[in-house]
N, CA, C and O atoms as CSV, one atom per row, in Angstrom:
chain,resi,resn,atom,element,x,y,z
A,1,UNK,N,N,2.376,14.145,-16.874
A,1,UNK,CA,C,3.631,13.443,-16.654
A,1,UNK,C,C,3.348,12.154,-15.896
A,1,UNK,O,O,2.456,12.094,-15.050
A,2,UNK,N,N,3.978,11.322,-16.156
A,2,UNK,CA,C,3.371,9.783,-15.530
A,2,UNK,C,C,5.231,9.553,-14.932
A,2,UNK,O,O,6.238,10.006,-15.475
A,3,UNK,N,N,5.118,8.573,-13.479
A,3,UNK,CA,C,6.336,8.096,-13.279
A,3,UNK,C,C,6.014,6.729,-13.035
A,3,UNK,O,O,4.973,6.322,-12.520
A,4,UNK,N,N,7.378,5.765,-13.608
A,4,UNK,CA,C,6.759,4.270,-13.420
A,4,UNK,C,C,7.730,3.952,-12.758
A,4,UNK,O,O,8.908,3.769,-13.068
A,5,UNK,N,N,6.666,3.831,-10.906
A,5,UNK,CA,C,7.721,3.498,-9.976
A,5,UNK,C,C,7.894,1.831,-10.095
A,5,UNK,O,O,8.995,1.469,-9.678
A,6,UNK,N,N,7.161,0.898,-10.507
A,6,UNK,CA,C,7.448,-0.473,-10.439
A,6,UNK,C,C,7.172,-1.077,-11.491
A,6,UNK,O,O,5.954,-1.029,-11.666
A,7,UNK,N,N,7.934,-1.887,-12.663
A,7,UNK,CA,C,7.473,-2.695,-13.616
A,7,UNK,C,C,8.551,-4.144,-12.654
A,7,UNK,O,O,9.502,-4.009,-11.885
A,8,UNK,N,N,8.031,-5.086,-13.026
A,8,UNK,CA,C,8.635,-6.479,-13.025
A,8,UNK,C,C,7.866,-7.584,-12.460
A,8,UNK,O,O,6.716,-7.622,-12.021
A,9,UNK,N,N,8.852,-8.553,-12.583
A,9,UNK,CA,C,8.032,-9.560,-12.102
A,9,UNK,C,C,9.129,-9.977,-10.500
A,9,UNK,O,O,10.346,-9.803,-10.449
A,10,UNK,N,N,8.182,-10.586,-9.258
A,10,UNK,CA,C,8.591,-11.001,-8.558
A,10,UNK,C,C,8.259,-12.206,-7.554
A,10,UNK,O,O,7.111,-12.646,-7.612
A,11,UNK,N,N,8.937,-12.644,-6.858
A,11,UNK,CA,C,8.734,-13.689,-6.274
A,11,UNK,C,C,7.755,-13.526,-5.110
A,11,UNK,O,O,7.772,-12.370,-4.688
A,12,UNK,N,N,6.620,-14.602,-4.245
A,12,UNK,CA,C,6.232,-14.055,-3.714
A,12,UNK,C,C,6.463,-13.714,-2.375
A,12,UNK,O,O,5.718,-13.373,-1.456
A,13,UNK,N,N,8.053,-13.940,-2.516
A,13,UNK,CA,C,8.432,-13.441,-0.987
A,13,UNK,C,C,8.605,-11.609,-1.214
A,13,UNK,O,O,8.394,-10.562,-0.602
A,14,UNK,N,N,9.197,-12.166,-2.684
A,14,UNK,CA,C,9.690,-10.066,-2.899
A,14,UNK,C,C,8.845,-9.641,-2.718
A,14,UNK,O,O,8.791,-8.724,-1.898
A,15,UNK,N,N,7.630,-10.122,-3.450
A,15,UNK,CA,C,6.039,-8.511,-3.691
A,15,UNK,C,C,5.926,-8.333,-2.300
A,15,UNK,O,O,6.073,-7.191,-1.865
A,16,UNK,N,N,5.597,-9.638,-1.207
A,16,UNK,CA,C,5.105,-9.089,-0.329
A,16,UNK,C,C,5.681,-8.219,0.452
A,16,UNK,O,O,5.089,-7.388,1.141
A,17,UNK,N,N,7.307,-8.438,0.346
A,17,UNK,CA,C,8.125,-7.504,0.994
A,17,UNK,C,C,7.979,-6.052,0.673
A,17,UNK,O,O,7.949,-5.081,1.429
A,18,UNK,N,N,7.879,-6.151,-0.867
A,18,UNK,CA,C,7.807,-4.646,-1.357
A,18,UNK,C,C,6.728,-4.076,-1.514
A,18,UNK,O,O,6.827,-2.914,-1.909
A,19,UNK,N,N,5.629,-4.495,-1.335
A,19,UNK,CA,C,4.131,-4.184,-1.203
A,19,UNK,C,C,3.451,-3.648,0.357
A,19,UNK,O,O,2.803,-2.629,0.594
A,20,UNK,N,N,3.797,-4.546,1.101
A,20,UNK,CA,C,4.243,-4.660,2.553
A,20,UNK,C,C,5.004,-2.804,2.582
A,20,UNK,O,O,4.315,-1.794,2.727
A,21,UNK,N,N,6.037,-2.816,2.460
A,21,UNK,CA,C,6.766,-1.300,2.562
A,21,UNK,C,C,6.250,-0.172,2.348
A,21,UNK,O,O,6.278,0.884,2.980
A,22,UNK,N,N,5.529,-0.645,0.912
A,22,UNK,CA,C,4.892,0.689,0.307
A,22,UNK,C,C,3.425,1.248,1.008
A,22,UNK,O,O,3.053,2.392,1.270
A,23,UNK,N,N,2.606,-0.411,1.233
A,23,UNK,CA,C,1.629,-0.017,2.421
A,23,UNK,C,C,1.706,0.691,3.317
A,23,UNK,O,O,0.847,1.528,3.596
A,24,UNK,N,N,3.157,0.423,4.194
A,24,UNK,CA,C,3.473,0.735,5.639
A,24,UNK,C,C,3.960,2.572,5.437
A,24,UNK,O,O,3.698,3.391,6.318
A,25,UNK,N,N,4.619,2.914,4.248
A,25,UNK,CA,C,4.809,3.888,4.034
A,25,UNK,C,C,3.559,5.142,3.992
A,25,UNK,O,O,3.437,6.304,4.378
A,26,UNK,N,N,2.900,4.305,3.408
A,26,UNK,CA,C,1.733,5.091,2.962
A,26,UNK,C,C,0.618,5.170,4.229
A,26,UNK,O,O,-0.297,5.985,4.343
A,27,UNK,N,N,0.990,4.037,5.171
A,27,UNK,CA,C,0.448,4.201,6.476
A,27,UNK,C,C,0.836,5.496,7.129
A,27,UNK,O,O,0.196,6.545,7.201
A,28,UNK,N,N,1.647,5.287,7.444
A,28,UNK,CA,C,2.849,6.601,8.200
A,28,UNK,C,C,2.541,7.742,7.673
A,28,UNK,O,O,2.396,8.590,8.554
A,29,UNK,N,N,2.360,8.181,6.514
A,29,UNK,CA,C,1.965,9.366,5.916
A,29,UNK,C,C,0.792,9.816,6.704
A,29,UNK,O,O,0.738,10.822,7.411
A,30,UNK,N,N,-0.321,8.772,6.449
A,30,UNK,CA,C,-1.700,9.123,7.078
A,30,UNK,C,C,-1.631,9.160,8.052
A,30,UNK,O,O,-2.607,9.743,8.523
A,31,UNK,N,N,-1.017,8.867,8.701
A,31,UNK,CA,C,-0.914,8.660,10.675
A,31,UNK,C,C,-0.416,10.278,10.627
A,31,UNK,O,O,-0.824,11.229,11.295
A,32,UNK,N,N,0.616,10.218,9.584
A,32,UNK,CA,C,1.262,11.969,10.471
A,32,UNK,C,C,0.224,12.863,9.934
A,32,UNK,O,O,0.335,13.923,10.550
A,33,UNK,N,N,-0.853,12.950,8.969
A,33,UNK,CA,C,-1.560,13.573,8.888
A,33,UNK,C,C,-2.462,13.911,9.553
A,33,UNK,O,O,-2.948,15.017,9.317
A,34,UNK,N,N,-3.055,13.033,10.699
A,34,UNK,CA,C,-4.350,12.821,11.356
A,34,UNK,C,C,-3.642,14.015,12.166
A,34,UNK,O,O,-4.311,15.042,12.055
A,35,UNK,N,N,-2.400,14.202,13.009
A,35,UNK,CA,C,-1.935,15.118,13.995
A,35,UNK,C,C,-2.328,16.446,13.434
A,35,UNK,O,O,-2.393,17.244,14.369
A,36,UNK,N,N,-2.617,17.011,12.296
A,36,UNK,CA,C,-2.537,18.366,11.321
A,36,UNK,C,C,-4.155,18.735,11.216
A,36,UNK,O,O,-4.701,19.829,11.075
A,37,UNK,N,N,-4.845,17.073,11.370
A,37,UNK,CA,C,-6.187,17.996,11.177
A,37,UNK,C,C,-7.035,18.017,12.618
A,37,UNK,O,O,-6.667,17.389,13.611
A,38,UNK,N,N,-8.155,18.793,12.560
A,38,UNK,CA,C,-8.558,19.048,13.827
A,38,UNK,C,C,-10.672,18.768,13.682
A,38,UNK,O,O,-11.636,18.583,14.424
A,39,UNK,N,N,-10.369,18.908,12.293
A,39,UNK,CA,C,-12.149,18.329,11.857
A,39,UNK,C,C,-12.289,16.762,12.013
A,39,UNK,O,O,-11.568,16.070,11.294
A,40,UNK,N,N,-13.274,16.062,13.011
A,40,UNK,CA,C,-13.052,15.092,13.105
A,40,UNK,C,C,-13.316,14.259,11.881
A,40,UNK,O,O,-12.647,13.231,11.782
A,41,UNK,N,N,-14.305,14.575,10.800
A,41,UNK,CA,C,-14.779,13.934,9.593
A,41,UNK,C,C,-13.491,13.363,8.739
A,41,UNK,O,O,-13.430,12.286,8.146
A,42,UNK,N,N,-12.007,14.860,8.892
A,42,UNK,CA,C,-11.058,14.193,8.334
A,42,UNK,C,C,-10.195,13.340,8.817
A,42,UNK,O,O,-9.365,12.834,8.062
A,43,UNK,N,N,-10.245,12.959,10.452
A,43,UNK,CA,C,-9.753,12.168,10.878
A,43,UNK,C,C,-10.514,10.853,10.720
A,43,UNK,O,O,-9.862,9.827,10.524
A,44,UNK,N,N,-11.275,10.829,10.760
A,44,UNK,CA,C,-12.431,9.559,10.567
A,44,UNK,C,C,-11.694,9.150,8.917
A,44,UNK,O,O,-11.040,8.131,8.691
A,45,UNK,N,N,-11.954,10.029,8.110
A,45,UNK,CA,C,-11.739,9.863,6.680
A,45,UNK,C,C,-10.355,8.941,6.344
A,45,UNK,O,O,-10.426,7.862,5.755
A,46,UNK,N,N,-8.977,9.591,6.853
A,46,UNK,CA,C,-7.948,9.325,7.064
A,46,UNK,C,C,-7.987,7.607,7.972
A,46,UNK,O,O,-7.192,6.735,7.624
A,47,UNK,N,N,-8.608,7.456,8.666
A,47,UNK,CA,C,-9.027,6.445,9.511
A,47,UNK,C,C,-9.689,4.664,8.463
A,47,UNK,O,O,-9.658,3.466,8.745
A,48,UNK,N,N,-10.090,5.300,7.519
A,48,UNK,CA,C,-10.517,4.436,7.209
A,48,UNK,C,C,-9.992,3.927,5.884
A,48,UNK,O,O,-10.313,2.910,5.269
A,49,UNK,N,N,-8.784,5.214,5.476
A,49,UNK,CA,C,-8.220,4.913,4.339
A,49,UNK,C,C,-7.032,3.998,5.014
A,49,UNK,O,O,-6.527,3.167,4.259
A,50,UNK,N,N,-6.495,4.074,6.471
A,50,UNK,CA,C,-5.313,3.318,7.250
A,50,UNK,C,C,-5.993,1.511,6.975
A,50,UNK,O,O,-5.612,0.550,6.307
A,51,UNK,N,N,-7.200,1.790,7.938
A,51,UNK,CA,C,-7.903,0.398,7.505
A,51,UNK,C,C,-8.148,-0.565,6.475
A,51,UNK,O,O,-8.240,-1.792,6.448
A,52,UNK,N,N,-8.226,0.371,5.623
A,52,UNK,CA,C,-8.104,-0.650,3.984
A,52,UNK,C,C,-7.151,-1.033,3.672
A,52,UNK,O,O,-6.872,-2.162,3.269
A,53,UNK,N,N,-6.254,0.207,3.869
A,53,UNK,CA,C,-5.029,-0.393,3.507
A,53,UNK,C,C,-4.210,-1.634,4.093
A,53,UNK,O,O,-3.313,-2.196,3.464
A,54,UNK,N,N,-4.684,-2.039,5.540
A,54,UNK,CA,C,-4.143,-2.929,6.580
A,54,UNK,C,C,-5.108,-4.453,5.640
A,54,UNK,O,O,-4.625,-5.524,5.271
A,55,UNK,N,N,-6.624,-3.923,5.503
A,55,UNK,CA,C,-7.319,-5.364,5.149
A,55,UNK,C,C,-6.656,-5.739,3.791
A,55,UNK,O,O,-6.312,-6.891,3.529
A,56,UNK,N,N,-6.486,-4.575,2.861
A,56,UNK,CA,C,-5.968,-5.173,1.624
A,56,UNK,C,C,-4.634,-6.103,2.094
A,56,UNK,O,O,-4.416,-7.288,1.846
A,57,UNK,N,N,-4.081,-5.447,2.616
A,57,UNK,CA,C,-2.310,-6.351,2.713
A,57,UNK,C,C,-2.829,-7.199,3.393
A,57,UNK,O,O,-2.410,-8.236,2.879
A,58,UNK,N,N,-3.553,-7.515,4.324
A,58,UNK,CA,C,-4.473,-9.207,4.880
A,58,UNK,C,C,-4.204,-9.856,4.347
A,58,UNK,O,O,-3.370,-10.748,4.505
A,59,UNK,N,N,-5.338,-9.394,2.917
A,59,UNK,CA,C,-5.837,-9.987,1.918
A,59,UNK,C,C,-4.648,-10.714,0.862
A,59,UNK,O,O,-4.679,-11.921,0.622
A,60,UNK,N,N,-3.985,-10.123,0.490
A,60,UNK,CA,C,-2.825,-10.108,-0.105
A,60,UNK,C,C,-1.874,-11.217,0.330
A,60,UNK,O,O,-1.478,-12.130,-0.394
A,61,UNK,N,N,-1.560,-11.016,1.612
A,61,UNK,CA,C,-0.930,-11.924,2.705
A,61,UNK,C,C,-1.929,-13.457,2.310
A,61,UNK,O,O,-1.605,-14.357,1.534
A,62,UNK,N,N,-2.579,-13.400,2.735
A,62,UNK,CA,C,-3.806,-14.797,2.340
A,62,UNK,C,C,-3.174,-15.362,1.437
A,62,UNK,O,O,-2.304,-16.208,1.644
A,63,UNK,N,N,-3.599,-14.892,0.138
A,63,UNK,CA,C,-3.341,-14.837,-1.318
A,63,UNK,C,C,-2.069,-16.049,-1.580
A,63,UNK,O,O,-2.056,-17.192,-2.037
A,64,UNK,N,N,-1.030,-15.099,-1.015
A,64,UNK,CA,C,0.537,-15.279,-1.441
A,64,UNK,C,C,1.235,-16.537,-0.461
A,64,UNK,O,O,2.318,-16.502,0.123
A,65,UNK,N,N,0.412,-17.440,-0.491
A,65,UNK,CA,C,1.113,-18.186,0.833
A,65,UNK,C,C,2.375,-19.180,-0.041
A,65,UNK,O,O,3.250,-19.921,0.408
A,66,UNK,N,N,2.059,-18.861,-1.246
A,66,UNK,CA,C,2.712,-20.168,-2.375
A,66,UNK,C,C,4.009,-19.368,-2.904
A,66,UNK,O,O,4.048,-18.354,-3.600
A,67,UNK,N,N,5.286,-20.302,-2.240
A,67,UNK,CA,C,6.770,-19.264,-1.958
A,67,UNK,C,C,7.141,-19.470,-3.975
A,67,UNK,O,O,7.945,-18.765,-4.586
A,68,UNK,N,N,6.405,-20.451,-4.517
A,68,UNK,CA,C,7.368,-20.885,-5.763
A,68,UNK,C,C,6.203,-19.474,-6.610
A,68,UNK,O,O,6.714,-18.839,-7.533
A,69,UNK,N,N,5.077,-19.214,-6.289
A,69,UNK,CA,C,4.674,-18.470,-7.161
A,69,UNK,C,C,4.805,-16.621,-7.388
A,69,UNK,O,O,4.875,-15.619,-6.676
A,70,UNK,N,N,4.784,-16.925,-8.636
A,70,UNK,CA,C,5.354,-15.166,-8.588
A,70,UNK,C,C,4.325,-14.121,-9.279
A,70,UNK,O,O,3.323,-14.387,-9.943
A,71,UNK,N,N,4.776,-13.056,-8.986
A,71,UNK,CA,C,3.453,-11.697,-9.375
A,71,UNK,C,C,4.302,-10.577,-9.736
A,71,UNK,O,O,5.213,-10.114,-9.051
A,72,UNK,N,N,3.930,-10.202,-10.837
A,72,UNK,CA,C,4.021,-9.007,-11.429
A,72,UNK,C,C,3.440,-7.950,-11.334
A,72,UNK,O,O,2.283,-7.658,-11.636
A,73,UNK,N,N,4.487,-7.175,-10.781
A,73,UNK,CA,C,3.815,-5.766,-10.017
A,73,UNK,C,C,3.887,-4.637,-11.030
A,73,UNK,O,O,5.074,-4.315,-11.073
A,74,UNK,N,N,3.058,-3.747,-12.016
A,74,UNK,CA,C,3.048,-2.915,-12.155
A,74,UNK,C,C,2.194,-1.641,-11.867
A,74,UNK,O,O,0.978,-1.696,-12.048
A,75,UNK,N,N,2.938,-0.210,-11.316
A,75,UNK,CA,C,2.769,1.008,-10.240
A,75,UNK,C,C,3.327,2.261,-11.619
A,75,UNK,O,O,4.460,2.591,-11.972
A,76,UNK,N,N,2.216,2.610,-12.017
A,76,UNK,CA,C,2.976,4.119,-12.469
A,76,UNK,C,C,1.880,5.208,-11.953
A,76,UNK,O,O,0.706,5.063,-12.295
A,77,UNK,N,N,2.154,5.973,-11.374
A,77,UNK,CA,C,2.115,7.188,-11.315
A,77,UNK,C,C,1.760,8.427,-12.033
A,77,UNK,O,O,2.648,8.891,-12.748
A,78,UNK,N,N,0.507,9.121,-11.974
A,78,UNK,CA,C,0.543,10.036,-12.665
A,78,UNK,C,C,-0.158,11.059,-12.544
A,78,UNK,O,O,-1.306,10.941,-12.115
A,79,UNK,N,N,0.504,12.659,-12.990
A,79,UNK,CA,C,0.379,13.546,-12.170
A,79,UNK,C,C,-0.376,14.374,-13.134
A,79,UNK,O,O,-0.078,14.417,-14.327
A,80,UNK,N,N,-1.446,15.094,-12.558
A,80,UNK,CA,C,-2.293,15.687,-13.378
A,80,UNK,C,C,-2.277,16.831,-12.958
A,80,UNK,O,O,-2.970,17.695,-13.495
């Protein structure tokens, strides 16, 4: 089953807004996870998936400084 959470095109104030969210979301997840485990390897693990995710949106941020240009975001999902 596949879900397609994002097709379109957007401006680059939108993506970053909505890219930005989905990062921060997906931050928060991992943060409340680190409290659940007690092996440090998976906190380390968890640790470094927070980090990428912070350099990618950097990166991203860099990228997008140009307000007239736009990006097409497509996100589907799929569950195996």
């Amino acid at each position: 089953m596949e879900f397609n959470l994002i097709n379109g095109s957007y401006t680059s104030n939108e993506a970053m807004q909505l890219i930005t969210k989905i990062a921060e979301t997906k931050i928060t997840f991992l943060e409340s996870k680190i409290s659940t485990f007690q092996n440090e390897e998976d906190i380390k693990s968890i640790e470094k998936k927070i980090i990428a995710l912070q350099q990618n949106l950097m990166a991203l941020r860099a990228e997008s400084t140009d307000p007239l240009q736009s990006f097409h975001i497509s996100c589907t999902v799929a569950f195996t």
